[in-house]
C-alpha positions in Angstrom: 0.0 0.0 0.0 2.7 2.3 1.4 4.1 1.6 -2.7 1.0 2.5 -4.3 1.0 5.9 -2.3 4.7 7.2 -3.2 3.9 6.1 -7.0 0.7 8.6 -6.8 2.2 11.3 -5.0 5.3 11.4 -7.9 3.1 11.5 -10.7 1.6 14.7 -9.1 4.6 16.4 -9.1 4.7 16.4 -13.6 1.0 16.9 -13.7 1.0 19.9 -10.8 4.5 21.1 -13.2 2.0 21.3 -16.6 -0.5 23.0 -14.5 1.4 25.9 -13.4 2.8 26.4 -16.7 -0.8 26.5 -18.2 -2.1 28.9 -15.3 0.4 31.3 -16.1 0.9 31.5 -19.5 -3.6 31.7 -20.2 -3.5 34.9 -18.2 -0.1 36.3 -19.4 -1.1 35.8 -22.9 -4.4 36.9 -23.3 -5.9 40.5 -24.4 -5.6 42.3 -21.1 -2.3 43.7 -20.0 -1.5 43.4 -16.4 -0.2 46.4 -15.9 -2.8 48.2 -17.0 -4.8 46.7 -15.0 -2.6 47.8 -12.2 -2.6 51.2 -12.9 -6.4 51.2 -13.2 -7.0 50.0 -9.8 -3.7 51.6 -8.8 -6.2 55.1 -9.9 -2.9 55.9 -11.8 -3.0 57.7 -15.1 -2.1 55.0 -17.5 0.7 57.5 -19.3 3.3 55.7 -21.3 5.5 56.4 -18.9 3.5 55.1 -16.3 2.6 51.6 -18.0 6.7 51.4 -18.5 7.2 52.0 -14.8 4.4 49.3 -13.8 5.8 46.1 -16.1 9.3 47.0 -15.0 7.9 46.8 -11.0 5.7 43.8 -12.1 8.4 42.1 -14.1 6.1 42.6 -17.5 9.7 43.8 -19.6 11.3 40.7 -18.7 11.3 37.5 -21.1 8.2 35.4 -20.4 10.1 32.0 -19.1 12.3 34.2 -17.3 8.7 35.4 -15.6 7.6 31.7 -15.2 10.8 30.6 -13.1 10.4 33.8 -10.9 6.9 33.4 -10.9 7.0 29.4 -9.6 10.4 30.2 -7.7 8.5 32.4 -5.7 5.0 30.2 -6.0 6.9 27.1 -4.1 7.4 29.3 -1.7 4.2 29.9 -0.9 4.5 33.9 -2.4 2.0 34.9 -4.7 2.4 38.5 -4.2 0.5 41.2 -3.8 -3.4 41.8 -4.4 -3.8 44.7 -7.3 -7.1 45.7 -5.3 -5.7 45.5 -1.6 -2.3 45.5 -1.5 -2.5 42.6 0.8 -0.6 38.9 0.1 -2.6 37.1 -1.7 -2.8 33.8 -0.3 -3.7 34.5 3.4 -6.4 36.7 1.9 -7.8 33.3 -0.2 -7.2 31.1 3.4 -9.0 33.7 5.2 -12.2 33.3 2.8 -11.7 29.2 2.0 -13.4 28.3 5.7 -16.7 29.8 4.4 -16.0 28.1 1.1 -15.6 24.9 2.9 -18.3 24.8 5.2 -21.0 25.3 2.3 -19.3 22.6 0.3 -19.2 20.2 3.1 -22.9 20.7 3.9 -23.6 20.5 0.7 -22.0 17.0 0.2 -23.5 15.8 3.4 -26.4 16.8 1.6 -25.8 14.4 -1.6 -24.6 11.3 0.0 -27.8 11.8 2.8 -30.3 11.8 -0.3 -28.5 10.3 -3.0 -27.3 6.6 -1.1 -30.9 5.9 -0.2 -32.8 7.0 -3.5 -30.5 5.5 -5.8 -30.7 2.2 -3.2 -34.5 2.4 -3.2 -34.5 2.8 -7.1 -32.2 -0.1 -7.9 -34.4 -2.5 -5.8 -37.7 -1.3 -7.1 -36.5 -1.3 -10.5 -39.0 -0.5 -13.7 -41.6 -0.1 -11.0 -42.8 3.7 -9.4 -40.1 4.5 -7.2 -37.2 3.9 -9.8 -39.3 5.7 -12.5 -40.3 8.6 -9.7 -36.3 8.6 -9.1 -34.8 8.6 -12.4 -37.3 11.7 -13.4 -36.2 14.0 -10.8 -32.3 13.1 -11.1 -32.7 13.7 -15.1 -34.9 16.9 -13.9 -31.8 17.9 -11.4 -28.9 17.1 -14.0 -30.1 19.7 -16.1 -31.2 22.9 -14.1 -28.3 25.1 -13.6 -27.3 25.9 -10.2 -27.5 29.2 -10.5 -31.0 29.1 -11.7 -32.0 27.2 -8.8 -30.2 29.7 -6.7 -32.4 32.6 -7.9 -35.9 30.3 -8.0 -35.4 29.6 -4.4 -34.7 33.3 -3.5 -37.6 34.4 -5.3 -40.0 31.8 -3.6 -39.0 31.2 -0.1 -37.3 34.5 0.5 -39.4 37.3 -1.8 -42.8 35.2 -1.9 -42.6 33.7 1.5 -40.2 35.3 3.4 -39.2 32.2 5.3 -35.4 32.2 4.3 -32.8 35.2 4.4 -31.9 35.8 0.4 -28.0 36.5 1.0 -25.5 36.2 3.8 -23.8 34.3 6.1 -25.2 33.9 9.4 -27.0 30.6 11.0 -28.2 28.0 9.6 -31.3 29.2 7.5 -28.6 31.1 5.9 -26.8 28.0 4.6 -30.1 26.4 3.6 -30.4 27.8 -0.4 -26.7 27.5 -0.9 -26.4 24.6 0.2 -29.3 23.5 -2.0 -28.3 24.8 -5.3 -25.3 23.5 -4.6 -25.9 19.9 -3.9 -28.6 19.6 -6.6 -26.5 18.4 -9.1 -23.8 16.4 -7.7 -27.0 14.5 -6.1 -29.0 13.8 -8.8 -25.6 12.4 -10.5 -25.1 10.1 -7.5 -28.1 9.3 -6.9 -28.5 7.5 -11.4 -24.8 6.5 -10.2 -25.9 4.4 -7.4 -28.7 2.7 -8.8 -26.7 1.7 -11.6 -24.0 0.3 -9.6 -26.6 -1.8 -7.5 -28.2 -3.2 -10.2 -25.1 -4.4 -11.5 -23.8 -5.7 -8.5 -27.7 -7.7 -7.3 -26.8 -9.7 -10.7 -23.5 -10.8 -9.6 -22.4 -14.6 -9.2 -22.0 -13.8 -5.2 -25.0 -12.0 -4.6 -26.6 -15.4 -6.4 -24.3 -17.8 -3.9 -24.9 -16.1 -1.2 -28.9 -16.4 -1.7 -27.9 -19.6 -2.3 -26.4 -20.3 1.0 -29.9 -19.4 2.5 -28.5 -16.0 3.9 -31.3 -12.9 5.0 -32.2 -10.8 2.3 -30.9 -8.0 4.6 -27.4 -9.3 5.0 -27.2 -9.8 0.9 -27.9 -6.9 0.1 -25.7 -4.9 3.1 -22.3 -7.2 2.6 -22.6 -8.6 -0.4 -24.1 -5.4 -2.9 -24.5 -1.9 -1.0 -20.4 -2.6 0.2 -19.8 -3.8 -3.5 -21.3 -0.9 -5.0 -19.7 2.0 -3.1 -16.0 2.0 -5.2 -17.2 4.2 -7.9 -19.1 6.5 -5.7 -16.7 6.8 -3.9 -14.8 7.9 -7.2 -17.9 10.5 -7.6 -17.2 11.9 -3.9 -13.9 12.8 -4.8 -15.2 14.8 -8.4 -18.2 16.0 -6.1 -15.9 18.0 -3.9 -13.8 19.4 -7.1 -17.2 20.3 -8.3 -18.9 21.8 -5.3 -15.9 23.8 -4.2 -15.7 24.7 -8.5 -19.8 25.3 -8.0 -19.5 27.5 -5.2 -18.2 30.5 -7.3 -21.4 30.9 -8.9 -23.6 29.8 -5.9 -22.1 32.6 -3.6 -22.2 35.4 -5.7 -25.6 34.8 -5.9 -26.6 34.6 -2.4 -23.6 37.0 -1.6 -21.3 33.9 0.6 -18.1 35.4 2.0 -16.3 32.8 0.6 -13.5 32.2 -1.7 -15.4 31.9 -4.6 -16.9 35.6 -4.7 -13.5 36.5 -3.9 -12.7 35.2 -6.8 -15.6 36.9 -8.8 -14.7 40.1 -8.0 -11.0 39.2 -8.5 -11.9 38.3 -12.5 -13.8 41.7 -12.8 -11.4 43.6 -11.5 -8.7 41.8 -13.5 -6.8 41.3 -10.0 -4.4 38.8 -11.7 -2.0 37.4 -8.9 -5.5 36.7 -6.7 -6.9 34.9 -10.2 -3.5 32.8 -10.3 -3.5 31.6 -6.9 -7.1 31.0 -7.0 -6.4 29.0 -10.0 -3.8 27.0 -8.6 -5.2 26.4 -5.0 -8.2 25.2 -6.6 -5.9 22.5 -8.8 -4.1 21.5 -5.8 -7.4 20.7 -4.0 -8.7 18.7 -7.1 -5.1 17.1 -6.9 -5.3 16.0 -3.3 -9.1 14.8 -3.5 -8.1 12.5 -6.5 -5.1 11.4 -4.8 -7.4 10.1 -1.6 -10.0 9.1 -3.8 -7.3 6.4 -5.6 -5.8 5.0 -1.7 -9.7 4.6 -0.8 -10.1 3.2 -4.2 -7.0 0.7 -3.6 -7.6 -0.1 -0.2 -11.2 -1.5 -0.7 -9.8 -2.8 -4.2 -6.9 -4.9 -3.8 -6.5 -5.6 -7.5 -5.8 -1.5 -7.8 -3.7 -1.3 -5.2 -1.3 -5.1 -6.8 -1.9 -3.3 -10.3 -0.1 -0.1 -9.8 2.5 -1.5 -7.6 3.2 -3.6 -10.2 4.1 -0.8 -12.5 6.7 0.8 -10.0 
């Protein structure tokens, strides 16, 4: 096991290398010059003379892999500079906003796996009969409304019409209650089509049949032998699910106005604050990084045939 973990963690270290290097060069090479952007927010005059001043203090004049290697020199050490909007260093200002990020994402993947296991369980063992057709109609309804349209259809009926929920903010938990919502939707309607098809592929399996067989309770079959069975791809789907709820959560909070990371990040891309939009960038990749990473030692530890398979390769 200890084998199949040092073989994942160095095959992060290329992929988090081509990462970087894409994160840098899609914001250095697009339309928008930095320094522009600095003197706009900088309420500077954006003079020739200026704009010269501003890429020789951002290290604009210099040649663009000589900015790379100062740019990831100073990245590995945890330096991402300075905000264009704050003046502030950028990554304790993202660390500071990622705990409100965080607790929305985690309530809404408590969310998912508290509705999702049982539905898609009840659907796979009432197949092609009401509950699985009641079930498959609202996960195909859920896959396909945005979150962000969920998020304003809530606000407009339990806050504006009702007035039972607060629209925006972060407070207790009726504040948490739409977020959490439009942020779960999807990633619960996904799991929820992703259980049922694991179940049902698992209840025709020569050891669900053998231990019929062997005259065992319906209830222990379908515990041991298929629910256990059928959790190693959802547990591959937690692992995306957190990528996408923490990805989700930029939209969701500027909608309900969630001090998190995510409108930090909004208002970071309007005002073109471009060392905030490269860390963001690359804190975000490291977290889909590390989830992957414990997603494939879960994987391999209730997969032994994983875990021989790429320890074979090393």
């Amino acid at each position: 096991m200890l084998r199949f973990i040092v073989r994942r963690l160095l095959l992060l270290i290329p992929i988090m290398f081509a990462v970087s290097v894409v994160v840098f060069c899609i914001l250095r090479l697009g339309p928008n010059d930095p320094a522009m952007s600095y003197l706009r927010l900088s309420q500077i005059p954006p003079t020739d003379e200026a704009l010269a001043t501003a890429r020789e203090f951002l290290g604009l004049n210099k040649p663009l892999l000589t900015q790379y290697i100062d740019w990831i020199g100073k990245a590995l050490r945890l330096d991402f500079g300075l905000s264009y909007v704050t003046r502030r260093p950028v990554l304790p200002e993202i660390l500071y906003y990622f705990p409100a990020t965080l607790k929305l994402a985690g309530i809404a993947l408590l969310l998912t796996l508290l509705i999702s296991i049982p539905l898609g369980m009840w659907a796979a063992l009432n197949k092609d009969r009401w509950p699985d057709h009641i079930t498959r109609g609202l996960a195909f309804f859920g896959v396909s409304m945005p979150n962000f349209w969920l998020g304003f259809l809530l606000v407009t009926v339990f806050s504006l019409w009702l007035h039972w929920l607060p629209p925006m903010g972060r407070g207790g938990l009726s504040h948490m209650i739409m977020p959490a919502i439009s942020l779960a939707l999807m990633s619960t309607c996904i799991n929820i089509r992703l259980i049922r098809a694991s179940m049902l592929e698992n209840l025709n399996a020569r050891s669900v049949l053998y231990a019929r067989a062997r005259g065992l309770r319906e209830r222990t079959v379908i515990g041991v032998h298929v629910f256990k069975n059928s959790l190693i791809p959802v547990i591959t789907a937690v692992g995306m699910h957190v990528g996408e709820l923490l990805g989700g959560a930029v939209v969701v909070e500027s909608i309900f106005s969630w001090p998190g990371v995510g409108r930090f990040a909004v208002s970071s891309i309007y005002n073109r604050d471009y060392p905030v939009m490269q860390c963001f960038l690359l804190f975000m990749v490291v977290i889909f990084v590390i989830c992957n990473l414990l997603v494939d030692i879960c994987y391999a530890a209730l997969d032994p045939r994983i875990r021989l398979a790429g320890e074979e390769n090393i």
